[in-house]
ZABADO-502795 format. One record per atom (N, C-alpha, C): residue number from 1; x negated, y, z; residue in one letter; atom name. Coordinates in pm, 1 decimal, always signed. Layout:
+-----+----------+----------+----------+------+------+
| pos |        u |        v |        w | code | site |
+-----+----------+----------+----------+------+------+
| NUM |        X |        Y |        Z |    a |   CA |
...
+-----+----------+----------+----------+------+------+
END
This chain:
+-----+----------+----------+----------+------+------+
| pos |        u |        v |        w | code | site |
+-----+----------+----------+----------+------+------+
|   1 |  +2648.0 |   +843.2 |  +1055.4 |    x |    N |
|   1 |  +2595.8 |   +870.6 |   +923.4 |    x |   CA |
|   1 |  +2549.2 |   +739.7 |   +861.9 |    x |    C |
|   2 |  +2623.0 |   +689.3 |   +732.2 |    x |    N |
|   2 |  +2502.2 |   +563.4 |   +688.5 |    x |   CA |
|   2 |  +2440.9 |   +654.9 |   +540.6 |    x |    C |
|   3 |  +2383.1 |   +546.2 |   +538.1 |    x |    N |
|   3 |  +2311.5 |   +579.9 |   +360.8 |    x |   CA |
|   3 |  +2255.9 |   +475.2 |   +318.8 |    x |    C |
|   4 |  +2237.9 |   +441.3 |   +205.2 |    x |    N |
|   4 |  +2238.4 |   +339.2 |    +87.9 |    x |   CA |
|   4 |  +2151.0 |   +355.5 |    -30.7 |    x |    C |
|   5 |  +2019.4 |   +254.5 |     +6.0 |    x |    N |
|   5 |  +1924.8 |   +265.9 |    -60.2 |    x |   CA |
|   5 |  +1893.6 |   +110.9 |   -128.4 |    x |    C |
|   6 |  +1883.3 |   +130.6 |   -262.8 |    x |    N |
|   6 |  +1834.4 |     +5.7 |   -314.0 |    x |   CA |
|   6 |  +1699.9 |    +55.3 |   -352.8 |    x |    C |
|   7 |  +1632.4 |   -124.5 |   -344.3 |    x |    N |
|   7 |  +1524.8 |   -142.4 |   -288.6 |    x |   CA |
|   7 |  +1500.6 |   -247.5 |   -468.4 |    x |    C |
|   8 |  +1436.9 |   -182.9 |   -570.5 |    x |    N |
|   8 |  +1362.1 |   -309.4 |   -640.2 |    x |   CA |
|   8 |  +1243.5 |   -401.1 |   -639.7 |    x |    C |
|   9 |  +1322.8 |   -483.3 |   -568.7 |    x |    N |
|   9 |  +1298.9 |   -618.5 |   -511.5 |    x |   CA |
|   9 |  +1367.7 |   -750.0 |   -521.7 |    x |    C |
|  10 |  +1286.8 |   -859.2 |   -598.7 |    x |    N |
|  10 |  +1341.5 |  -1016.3 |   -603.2 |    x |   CA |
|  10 |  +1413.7 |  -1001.1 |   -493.2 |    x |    C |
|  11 |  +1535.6 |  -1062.5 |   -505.6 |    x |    N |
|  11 |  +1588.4 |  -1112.1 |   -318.0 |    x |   CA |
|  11 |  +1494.4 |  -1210.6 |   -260.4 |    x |    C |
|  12 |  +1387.9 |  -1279.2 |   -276.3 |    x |    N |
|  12 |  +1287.6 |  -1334.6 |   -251.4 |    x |   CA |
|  12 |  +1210.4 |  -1283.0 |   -138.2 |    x |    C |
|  13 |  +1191.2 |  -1092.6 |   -183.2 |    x |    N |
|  13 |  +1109.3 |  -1027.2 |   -103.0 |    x |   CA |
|  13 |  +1201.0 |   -986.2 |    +19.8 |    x |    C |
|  14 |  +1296.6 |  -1082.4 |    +62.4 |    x |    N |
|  14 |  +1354.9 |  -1011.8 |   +168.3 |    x |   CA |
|  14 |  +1316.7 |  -1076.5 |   +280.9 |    x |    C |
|  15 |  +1231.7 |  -1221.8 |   +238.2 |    x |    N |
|  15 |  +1180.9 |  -1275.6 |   +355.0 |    x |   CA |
|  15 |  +1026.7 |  -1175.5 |   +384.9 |    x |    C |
|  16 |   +980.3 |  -1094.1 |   +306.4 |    x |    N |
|  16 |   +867.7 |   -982.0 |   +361.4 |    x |   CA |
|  16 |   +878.9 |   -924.2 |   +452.3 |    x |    C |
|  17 |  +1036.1 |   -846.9 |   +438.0 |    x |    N |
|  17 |  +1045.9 |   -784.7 |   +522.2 |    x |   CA |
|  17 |  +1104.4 |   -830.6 |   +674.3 |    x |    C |
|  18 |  +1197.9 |   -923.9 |   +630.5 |    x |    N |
|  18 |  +1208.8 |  -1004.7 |   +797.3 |    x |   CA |
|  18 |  +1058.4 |  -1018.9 |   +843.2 |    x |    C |
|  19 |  +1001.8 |  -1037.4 |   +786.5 |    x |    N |
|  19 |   +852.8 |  -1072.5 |   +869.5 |    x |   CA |
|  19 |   +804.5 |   -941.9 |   +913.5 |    x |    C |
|  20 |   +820.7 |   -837.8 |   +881.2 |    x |    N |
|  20 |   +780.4 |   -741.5 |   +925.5 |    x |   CA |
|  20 |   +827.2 |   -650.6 |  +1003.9 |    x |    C |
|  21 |   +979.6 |   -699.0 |  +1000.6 |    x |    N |
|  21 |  +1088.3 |   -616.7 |  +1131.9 |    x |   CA |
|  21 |  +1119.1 |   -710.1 |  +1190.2 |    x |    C |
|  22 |  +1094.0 |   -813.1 |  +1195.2 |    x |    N |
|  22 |  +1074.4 |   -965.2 |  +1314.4 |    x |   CA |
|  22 |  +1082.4 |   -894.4 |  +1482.2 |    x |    C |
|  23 |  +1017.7 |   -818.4 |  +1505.0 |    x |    N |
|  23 |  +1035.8 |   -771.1 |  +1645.1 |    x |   CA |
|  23 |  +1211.2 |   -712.5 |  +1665.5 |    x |    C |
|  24 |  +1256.2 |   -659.5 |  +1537.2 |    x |    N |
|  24 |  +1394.6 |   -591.2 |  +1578.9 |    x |   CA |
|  24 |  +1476.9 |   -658.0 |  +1510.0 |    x |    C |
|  25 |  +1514.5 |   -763.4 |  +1477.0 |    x |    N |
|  25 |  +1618.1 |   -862.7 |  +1369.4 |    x |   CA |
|  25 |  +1715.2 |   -855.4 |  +1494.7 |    x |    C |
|  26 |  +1827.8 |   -895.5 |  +1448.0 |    x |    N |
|  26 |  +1963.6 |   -849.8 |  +1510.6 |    x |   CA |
|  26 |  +1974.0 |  -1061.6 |  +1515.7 |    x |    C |
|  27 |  +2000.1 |  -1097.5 |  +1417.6 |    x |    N |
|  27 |  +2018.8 |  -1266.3 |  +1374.3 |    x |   CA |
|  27 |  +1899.6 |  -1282.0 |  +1276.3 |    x |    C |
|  28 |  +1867.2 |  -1432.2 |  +1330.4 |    x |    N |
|  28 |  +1767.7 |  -1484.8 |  +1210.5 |    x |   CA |
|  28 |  +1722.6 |  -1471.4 |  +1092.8 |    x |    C |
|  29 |  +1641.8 |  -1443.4 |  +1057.0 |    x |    N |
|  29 |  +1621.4 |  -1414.5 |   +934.9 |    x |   CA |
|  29 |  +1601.4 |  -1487.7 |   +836.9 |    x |    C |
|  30 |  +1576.9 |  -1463.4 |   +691.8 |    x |    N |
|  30 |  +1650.2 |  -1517.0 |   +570.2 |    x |   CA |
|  30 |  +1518.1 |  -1605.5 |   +556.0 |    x |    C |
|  31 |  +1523.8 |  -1711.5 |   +504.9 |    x |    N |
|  31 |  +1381.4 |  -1790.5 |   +489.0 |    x |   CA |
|  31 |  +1318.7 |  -1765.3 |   +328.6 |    x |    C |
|  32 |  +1190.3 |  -1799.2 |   +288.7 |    x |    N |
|  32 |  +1111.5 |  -1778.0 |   +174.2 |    x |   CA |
|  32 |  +1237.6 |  -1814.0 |    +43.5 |    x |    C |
|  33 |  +1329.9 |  -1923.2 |    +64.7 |    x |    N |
|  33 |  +1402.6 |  -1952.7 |    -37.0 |    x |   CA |
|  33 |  +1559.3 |  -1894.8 |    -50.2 |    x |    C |
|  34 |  +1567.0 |  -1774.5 |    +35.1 |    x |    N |
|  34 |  +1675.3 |  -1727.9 |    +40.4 |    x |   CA |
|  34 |  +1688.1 |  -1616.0 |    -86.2 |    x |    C |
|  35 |  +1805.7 |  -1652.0 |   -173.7 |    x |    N |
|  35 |  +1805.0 |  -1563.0 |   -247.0 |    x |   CA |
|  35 |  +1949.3 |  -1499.8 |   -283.5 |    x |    C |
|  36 |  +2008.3 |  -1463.3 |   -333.7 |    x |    N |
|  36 |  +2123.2 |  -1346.8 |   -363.1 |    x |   CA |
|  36 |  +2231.9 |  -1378.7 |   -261.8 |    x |    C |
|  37 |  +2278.6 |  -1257.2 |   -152.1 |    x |    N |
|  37 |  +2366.8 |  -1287.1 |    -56.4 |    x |   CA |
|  37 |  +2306.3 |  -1348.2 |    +72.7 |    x |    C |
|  38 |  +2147.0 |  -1354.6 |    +81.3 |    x |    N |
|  38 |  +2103.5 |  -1349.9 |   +191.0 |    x |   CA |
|  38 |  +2069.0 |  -1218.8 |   +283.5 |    x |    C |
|  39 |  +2118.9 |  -1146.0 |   +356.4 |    x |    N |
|  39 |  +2054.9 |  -1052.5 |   +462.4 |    x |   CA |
|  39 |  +2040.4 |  -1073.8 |   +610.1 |    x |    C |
|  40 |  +1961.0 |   -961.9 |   +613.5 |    x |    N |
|  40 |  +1919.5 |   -966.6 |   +771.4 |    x |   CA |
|  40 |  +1969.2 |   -799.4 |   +814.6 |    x |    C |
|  41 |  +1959.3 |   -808.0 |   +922.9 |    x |    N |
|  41 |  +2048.5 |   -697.2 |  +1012.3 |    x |   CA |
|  41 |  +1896.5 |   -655.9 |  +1114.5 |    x |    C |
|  42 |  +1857.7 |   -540.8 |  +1133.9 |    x |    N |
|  42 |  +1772.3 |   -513.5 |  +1240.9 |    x |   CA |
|  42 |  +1813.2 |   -381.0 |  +1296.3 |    x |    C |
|  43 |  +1785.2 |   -352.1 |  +1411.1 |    x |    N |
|  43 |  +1837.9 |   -252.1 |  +1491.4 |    x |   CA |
|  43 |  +1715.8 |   -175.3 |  +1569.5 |    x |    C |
|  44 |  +1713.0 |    -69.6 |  +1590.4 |    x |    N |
|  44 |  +1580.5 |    +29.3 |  +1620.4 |    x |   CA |
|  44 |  +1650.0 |   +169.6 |  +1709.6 |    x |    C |
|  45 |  +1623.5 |   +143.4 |  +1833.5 |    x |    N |
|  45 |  +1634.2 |   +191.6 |  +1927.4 |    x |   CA |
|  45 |  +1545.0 |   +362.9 |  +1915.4 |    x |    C |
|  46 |  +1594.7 |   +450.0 |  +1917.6 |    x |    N |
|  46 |  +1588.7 |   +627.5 |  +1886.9 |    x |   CA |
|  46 |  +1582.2 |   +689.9 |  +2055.1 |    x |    C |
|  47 |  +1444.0 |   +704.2 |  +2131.0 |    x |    N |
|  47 |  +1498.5 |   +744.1 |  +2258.9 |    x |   CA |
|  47 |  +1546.2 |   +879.7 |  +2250.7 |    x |    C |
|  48 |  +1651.3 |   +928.0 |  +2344.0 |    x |    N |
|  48 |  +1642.7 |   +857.1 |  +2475.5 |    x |   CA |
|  48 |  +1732.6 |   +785.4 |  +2437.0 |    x |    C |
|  49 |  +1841.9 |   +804.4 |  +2341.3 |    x |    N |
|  49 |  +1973.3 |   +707.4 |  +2307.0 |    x |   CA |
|  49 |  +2053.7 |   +687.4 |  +2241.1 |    x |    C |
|  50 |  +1977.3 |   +705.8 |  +2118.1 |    x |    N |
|  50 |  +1996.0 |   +679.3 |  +1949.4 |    x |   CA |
|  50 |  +2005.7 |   +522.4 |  +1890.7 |    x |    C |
|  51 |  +2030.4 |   +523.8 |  +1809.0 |    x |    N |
|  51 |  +1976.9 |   +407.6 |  +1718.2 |    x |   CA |
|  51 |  +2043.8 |   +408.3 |  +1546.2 |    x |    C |
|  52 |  +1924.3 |   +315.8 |  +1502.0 |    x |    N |
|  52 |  +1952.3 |   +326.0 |  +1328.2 |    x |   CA |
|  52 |  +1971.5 |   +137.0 |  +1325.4 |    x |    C |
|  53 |  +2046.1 |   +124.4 |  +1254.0 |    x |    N |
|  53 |  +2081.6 |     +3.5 |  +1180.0 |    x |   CA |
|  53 |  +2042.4 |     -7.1 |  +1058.9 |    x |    C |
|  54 |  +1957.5 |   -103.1 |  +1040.1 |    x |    N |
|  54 |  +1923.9 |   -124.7 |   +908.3 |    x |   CA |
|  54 |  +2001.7 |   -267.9 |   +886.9 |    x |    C |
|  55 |  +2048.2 |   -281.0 |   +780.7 |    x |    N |
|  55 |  +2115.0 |   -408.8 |   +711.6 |    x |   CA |
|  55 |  +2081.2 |   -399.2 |   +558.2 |    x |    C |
|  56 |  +1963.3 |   -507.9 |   +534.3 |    x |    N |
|  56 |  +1927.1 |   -558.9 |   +419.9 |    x |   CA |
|  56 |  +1995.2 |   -643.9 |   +355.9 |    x |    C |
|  57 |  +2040.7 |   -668.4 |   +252.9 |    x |    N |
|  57 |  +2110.6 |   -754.2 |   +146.0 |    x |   CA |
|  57 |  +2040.4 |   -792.5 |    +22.2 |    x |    C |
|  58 |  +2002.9 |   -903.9 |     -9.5 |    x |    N |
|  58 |  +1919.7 |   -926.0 |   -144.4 |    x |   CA |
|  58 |  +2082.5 |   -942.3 |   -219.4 |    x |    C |
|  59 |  +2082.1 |   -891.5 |   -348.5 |    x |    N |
|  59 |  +2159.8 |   -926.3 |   -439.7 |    x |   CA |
|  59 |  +2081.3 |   -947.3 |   -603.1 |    x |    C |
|  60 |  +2165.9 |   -987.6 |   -674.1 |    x |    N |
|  60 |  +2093.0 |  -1039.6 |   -842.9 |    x |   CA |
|  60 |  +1970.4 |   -954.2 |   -889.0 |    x |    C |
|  61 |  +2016.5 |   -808.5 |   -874.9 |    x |    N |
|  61 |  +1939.8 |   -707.0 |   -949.4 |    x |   CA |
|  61 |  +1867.0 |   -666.1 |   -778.8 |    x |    C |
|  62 |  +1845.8 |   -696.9 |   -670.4 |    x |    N |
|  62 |  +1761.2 |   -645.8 |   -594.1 |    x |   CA |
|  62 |  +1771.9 |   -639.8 |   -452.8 |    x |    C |
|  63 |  +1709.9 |   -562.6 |   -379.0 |    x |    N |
|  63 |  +1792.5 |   -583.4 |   -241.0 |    x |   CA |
|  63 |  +1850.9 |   -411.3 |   -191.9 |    x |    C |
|  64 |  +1961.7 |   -397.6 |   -172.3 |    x |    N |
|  64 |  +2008.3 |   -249.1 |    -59.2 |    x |   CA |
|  64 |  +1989.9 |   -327.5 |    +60.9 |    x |    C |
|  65 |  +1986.3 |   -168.8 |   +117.7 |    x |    N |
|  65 |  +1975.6 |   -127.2 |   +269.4 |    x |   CA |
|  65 |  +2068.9 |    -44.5 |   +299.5 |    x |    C |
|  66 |  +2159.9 |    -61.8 |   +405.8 |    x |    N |
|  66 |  +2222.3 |    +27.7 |   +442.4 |    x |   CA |
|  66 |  +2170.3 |    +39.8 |   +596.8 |    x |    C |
|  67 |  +2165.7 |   +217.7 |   +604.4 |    x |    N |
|  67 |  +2101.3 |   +235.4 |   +738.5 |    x |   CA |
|  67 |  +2202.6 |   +304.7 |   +802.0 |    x |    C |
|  68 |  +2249.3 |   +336.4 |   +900.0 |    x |    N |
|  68 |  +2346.0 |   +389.5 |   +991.3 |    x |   CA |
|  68 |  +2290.7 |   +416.6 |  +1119.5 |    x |    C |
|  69 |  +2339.0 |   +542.8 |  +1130.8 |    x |    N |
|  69 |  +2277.9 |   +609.5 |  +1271.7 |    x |   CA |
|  69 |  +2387.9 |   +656.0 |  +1354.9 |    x |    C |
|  70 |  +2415.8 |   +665.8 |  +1490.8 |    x |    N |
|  70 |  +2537.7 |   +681.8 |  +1574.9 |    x |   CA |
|  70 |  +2556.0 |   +828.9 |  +1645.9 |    x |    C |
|  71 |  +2448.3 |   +882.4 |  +1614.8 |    x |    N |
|  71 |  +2523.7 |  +1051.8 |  +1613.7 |    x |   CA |
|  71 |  +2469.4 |  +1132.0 |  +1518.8 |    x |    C |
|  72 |  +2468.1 |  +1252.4 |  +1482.7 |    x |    N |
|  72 |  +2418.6 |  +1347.4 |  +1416.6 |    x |   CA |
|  72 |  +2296.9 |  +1407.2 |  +1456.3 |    x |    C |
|  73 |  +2297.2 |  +1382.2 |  +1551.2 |    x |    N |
|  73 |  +2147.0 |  +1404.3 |  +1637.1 |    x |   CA |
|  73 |  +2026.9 |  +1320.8 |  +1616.3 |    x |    C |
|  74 |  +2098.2 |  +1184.9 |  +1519.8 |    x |    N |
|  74 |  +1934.5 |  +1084.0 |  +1490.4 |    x |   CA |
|  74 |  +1944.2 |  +1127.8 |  +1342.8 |    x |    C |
|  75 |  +2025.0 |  +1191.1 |  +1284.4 |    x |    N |
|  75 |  +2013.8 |  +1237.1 |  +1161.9 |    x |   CA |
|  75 |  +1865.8 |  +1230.5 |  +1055.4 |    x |    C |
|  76 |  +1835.4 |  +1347.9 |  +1128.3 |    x |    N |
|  76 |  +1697.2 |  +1423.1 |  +1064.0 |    x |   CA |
|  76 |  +1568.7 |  +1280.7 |  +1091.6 |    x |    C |
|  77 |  +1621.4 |  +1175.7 |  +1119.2 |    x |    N |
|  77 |  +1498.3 |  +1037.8 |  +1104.7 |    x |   CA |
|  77 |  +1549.8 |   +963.9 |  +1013.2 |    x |    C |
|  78 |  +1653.9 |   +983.0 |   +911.1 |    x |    N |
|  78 |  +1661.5 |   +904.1 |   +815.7 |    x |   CA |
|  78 |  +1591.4 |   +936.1 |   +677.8 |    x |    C |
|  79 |  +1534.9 |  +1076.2 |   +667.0 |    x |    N |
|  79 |  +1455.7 |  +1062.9 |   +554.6 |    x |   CA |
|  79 |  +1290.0 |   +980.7 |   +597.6 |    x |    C |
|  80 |  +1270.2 |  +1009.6 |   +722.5 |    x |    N |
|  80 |  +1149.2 |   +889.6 |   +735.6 |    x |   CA |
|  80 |  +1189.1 |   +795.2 |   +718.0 |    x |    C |
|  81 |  +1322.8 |   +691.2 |   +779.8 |    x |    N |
|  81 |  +1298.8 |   +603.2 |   +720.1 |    x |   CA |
|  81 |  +1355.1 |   +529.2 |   +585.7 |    x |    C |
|  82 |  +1367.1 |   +643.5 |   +513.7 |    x |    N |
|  82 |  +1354.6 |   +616.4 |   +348.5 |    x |   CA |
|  82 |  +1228.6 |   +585.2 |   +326.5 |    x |    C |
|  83 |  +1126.2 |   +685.9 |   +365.2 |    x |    N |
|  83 |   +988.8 |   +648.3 |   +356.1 |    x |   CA |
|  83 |   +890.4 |   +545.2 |   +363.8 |    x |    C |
|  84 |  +1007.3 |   +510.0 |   +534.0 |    x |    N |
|  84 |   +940.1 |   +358.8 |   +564.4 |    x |   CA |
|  84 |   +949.3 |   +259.7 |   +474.5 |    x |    C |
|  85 |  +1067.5 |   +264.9 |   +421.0 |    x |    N |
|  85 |  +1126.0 |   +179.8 |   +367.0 |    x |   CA |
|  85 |  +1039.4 |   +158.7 |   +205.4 |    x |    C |
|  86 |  +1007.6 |   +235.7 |   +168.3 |    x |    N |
|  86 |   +982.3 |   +246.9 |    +35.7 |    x |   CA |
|  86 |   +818.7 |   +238.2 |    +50.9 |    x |    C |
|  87 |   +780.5 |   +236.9 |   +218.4 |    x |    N |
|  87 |   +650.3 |   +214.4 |   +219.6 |    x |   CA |
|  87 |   +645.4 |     -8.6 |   +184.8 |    x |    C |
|  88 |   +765.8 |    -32.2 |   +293.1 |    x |    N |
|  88 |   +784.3 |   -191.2 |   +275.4 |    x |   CA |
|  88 |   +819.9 |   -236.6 |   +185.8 |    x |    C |
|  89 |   +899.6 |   -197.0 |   +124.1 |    x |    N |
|  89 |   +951.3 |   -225.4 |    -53.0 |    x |   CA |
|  89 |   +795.9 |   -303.2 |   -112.6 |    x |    C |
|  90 |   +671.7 |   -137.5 |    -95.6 |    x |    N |
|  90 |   +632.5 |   -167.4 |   -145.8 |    x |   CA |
|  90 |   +494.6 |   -283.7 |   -113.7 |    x |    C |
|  91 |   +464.6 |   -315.1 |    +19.5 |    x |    N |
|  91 |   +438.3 |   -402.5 |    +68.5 |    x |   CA |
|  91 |   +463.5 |   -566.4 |    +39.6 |    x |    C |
|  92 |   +584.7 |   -550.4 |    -16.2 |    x |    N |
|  92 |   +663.7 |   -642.4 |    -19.9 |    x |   CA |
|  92 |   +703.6 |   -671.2 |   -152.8 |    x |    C |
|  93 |   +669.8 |   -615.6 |   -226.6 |    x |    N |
|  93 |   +669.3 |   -661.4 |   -341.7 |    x |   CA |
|  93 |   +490.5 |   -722.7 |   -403.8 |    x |    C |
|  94 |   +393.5 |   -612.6 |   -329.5 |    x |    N |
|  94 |   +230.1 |   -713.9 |   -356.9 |    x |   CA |
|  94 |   +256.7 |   -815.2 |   -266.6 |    x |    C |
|  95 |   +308.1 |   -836.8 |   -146.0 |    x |    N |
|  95 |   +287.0 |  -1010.9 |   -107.5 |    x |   CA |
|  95 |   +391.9 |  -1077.2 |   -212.5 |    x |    C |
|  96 |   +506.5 |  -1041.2 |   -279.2 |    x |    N |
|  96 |   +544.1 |  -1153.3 |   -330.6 |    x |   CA |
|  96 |   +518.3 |  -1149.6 |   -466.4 |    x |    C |
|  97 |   +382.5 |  -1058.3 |   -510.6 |    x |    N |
|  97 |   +296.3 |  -1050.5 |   -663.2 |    x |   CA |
|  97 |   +209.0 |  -1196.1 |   -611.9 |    x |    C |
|  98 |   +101.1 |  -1184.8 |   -485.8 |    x |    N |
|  98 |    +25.9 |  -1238.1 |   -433.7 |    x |   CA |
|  98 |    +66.2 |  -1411.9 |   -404.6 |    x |    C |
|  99 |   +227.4 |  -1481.1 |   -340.9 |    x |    N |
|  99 |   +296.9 |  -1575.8 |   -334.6 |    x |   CA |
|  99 |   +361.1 |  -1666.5 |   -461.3 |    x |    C |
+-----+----------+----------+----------+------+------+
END
């Protein structure tokens, strides 16, 4: 299953969120001056043996997420993490009001 959520957010704020999924980044993450066509990839382990992929992309007008899950059985955790997500969005847009 994937799904596809944009996120309004500078591509700026995509170094927020690497900082905050820093424990699960797949490859390095995008630095403070990374902007349109920078993403990061993080991966989140569903026990006993699930997982969701998140892949962030800053582009002009903002950043998507595409999340992907590997059976139908991690299904029913992707509206949380819409939630999450829109909890970090918004996190992430007061640190980069605050920067």
């Amino acid at each position: 299953m994937v799904s596809v959520q944009n996120l309004d957010l500078p591509p700026a704020a995509l170094a927020h969120i690497a900082e905050a999924l820093s424990p699960f980044a797949v490859h390095p993450p995008p630095t403070d001056e990374a902007g349109a066509g920078a993403e990061l990839c993080a991966l989140v382990l569903l026990p006993p043996r699930h997982h969701l992929l998140l892949r962030f992309r800053a582009h002009a007008d903002g950043v998507r997420v595409r999340l992907a899950t590997d059976a139908a059985a991690s299904a029913p955790t992707v509206p949380h993490a819409h939630q999450y997500l829109r909890q970090l969005a918004a996190a992430a847009a007061r640190a980069s009001e605050v920067s």
